[in-house]
N, C-alpha and C positions, 0 to 999 in steps of 0.2 A: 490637466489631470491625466487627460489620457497619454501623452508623453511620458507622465513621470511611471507610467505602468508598463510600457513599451520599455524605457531605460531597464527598469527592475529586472523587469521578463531577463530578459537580454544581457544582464549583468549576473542573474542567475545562471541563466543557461549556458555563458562564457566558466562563472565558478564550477560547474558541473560537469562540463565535458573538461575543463582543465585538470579539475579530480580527478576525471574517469582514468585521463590517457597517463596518470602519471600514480595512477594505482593509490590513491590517498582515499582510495573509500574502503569500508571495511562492510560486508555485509552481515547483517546478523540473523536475518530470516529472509528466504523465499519460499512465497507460496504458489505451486503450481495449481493451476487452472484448469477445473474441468466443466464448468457449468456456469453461466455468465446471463442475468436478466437487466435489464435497463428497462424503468418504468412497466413492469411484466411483460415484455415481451423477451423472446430469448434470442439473443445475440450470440450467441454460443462458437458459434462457427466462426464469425469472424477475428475470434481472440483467439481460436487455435491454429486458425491461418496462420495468425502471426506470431506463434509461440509466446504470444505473452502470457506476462505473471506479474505477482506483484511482492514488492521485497521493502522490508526495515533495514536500514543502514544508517553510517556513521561517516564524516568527513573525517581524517582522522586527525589527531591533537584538539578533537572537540568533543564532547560530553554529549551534545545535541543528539537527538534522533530523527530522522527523515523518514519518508515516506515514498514508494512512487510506484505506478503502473508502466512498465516497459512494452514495448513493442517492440523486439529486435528486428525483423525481416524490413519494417516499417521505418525504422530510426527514428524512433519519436516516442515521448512519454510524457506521462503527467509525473511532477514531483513535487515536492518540498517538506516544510519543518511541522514535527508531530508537538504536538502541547497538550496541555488538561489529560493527560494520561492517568487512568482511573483503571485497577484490577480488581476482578468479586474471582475469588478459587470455589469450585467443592470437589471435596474428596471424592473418589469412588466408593461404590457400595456393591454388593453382590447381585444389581439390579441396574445401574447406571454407572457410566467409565467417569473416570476424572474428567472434569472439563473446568474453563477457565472464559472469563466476558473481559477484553483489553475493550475502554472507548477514548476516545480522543477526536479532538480537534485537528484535521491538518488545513493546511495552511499552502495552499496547491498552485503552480503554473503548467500549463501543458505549452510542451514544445511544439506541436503542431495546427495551433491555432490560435495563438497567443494569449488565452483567457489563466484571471487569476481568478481565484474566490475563495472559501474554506467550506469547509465539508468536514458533516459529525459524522466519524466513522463508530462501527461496533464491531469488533472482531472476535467471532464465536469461536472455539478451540474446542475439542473432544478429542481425549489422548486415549487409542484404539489400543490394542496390542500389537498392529501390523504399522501402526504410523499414528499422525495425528493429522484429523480431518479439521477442515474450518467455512468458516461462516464468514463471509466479510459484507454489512451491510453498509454503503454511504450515500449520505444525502446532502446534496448541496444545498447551498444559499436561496437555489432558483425553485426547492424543493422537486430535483430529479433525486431520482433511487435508483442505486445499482446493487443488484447483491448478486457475491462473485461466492462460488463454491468450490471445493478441490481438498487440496492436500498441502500440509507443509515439509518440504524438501531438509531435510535436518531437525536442528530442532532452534527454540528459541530462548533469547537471554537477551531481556529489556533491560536489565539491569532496575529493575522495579523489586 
């Protein structure tokens, strides 16, 4: 069993970096990181070490949606396919901004230590007038929590 998770890993991470270098991903959101806890503790520092963030894309000629945490200075990230995709809107009011709850299932390998699992994310949005601020809380299969704070760089279109 643990082979056939080594192969995947590996067969993944061959499809992704083959995407990367030949420009077949399309990004749909990044979100910039400014505030990072793991199990309450703050980790904070070491994601801005590394300039990471975390971004929605697409392979492209595919419908599918992805998911992943980037490390660039590091070369290494967690990725993979988003599912159970569920949106609640509310409007603005003259008391609170527009905001929006995405949660989903992804479905994840990290390329730096070869673990898969899936993890219930929730993705908080509050659309400011200077940007739009978010919330990303996940919890994996082992019941670890991370919840990642910041800003989204553009804007976003799930196509939901």
């Amino acid at each position: 069993m643990k082979k056939y998770y080594i192969i995947l890993i590996l067969t993944l991470t061959v499809k992704l970096c083959t995407a990367q270098q030949s420009n077949d991903i399309s990004e749909l959101a990044r979100f910039i990181i400014s505030d990072v806890r793991l199990n309450n503790a703050d980790v904070t520092q070491q994601y801005l070490d590394a300039n990471a963030y975390l971004v929605f894309y697409r392979i492209n000629g595919s419908e599918q949606i992805y998911f992943a945490g980037v490390w660039p200075k590091k070369g290494t990230q967690s990725y993979g396919r988003v599912y159970n995709v569920e949106t609640t809107q509310n409007v603005g009011t003259q008391t609170e901004y527009r905001n929006e709850t995405i949660s989903f299932k992804w479905s994840y390998a990290n390329s730096y230590d070869n673990k898969v699992g899936t993890a219930s994310v929730i993705l908080g949005l509050v659309y400011k007038p200077n940007g739009t601020a978010f919330v990303l809380t996940m919890r994996t299969e082992t019941l670890d929590e991370s919840v990642y704070r910041g800003y989204l760089s553009g804007s976003l279109d799930l196509g939901h």
